[in-house]
C-alpha positions in Angstrom: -29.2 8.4 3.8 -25.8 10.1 5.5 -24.5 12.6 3.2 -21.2 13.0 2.0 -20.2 15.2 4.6 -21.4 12.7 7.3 -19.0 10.0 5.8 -16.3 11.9 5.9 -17.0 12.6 9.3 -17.1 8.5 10.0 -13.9 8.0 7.5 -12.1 10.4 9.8 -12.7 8.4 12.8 -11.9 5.6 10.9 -8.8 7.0 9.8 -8.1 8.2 13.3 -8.4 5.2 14.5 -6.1 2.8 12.2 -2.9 1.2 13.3 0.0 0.8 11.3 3.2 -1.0 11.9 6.2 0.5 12.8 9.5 -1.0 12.1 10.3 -1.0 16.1 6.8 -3.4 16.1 7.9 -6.0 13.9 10.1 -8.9 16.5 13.8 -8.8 15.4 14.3 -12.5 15.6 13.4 -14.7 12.6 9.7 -15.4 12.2 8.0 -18.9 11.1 5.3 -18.4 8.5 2.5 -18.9 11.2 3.5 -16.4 13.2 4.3 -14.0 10.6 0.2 -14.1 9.5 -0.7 -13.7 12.7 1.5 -10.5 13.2 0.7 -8.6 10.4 -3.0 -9.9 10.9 -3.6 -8.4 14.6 -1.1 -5.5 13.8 -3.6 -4.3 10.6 -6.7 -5.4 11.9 -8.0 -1.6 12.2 -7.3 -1.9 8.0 -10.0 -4.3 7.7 -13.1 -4.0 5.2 -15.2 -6.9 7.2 -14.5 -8.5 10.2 -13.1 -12.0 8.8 -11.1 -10.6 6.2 -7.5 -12.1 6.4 -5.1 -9.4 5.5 -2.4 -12.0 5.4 -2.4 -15.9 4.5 0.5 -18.2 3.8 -0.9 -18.6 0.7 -0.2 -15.3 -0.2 3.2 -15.4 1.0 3.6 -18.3 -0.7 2.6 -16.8 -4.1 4.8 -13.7 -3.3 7.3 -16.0 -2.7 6.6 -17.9 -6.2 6.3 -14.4 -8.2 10.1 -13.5 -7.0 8.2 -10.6 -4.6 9.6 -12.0 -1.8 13.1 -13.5 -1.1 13.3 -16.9 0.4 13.3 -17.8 3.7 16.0 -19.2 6.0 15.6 -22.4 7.4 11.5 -21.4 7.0 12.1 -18.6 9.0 11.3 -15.1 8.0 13.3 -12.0 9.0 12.1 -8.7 10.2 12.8 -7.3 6.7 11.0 -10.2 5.3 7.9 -8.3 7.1 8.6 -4.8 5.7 8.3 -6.2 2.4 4.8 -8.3 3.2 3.9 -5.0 4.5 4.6 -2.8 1.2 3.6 -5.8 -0.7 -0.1 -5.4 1.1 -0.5 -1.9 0.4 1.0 -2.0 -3.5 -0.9 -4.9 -4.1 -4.3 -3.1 -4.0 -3.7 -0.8 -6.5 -0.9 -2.3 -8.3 -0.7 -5.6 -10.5 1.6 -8.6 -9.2 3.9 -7.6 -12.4 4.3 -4.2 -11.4 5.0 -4.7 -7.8 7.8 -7.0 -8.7 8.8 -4.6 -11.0 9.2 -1.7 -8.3 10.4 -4.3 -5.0 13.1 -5.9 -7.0 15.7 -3.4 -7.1 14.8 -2.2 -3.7 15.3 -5.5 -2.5 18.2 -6.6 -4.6 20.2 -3.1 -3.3 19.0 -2.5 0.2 17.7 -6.1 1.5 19.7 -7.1 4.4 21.5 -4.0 4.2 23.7 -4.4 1.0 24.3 -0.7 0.4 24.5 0.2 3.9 20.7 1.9 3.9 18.7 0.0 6.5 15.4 -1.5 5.2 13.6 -0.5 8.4 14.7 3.0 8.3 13.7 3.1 4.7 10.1 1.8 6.0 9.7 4.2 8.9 10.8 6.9 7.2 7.8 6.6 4.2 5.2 5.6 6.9 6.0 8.8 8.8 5.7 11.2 5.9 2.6 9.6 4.9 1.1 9.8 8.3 1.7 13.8 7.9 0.4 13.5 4.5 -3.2 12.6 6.4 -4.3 16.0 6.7 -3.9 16.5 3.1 -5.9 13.5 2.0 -8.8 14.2 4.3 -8.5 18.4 3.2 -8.6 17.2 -0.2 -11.7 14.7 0.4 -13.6 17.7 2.0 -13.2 19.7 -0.9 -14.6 16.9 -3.5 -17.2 16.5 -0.7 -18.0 20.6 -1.5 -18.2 20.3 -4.6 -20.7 17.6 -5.3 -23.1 18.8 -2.6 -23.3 21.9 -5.2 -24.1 19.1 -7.7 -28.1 18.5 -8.8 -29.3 20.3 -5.9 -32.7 21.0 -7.9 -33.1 17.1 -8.5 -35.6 14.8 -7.0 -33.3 13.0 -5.3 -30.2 15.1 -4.6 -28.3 13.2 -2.2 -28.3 9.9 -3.7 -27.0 11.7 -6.9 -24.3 13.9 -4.5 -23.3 11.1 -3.5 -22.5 9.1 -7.1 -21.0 12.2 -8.2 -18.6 12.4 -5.0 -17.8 8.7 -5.8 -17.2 9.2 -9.3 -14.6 12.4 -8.7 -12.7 10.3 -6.2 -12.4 7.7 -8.5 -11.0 9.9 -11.1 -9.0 11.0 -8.9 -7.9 7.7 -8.4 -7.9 6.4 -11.8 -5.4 9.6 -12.4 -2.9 8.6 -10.0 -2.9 5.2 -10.7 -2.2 5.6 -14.5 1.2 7.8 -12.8 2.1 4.8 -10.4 2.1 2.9 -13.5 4.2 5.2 -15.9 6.6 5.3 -13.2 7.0 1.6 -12.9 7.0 1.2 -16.7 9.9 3.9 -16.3 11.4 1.7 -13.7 11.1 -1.6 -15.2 13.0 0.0 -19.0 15.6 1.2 -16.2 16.5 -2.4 -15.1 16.3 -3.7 -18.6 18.3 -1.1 -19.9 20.9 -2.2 -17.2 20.7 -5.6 -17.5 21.6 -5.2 -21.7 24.6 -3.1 -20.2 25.9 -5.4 -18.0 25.7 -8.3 -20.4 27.5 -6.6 -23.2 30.0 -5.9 -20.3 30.3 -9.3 -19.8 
């Protein structure tokens, strides 16, 4: 059995070894569905759990599409901002709910898609991918130290890696579960904002 240590050691190399999209990746002329899964597909393959897991299927897009996540396309083509938002969609979408992804694109997309208020949705992107890739170090600091402290863990037990490595699962998952009830507040707080707005505009009108 590896030990905590050791996967951390392989999740490092993992890590090491992902690709992510950059906005200068993504073509600037329109896109037709097909392609667009075949894109984000290739360009996210490092992402993958298993090797035939799709990342990105037009049924997905179309349900994104469906659920208001996702403006529609021109002429069944699909711009390059189109792609951002597939791209935040895929990572949001495995810790948030379909609800509260809406919640959180739809002003973002409603003020800045296509470049409404001047801010460029690609710059936006780039700009959060890059502080995230410094953030890296952190992540992988903060894993080693959870990693430290359930090797302390039942060290007089039978069986004292197995249990090591439940307890290192079960403080990354609190530490999960923690910052996922935040993400959540914050949309809540988000999604009162918008209503709030709406009520204002309407008596307005």
């Amino acid at each position: 059995m590896k030990s905590n240590e050791e996967l951390i050691q392989n999740y490092i190399r993992h890590i090491s070894a992902m690709k992510m999209i950059h906005a200068n990746d993504i073509p600037s002329i329109p896109l037709y569905m097909d392609q667009i899964t075949t894109f984000i597909n290739e360009g996210l393959a490092t992402s993958r759990r298993y090797e035939d897991d799709k990342i990105m299927t037009k049924t997905m897009i179309n349900n994104y599409a469906k659920n208001a996540l996702l403006p529609s396309p021109e002429k069944k083509k699909y711009s390059k901002e189109h792609v951002i938002l597939l791209l935040f969609i895929y990572y949001f979408k495995n810790i948030l709910s379909i609800s509260d992804i809406q919640a959180l694109l739809n002003p973002i997309t409603e003020k800045y898609f296509q470049g409404q208020k001047g801010i460029d949705l690609a710059a936006l992107y780039d700009t959060i991918r890059e502080q995230e890739a410094k953030s890296r170090k952190d992540v992988l600091a903060d894993l080693a130290r959870i990693s430290e402290q359930s090797a302390e863990l039942f060290q007089d037990a039978e069986n004292p890696e197995e249990l090591q490595r439940f307890a290192f699962i079960c403080l990354v998952s609190y530490d999960v579960y923690m910052k996922k009830m935040l993400l959540e507040q914050l949309v809540d707080e988000i999604r009162a904002e918008e209503e709030n707005s709406g009520k204002k505009d309407h008596r307005h009108g």
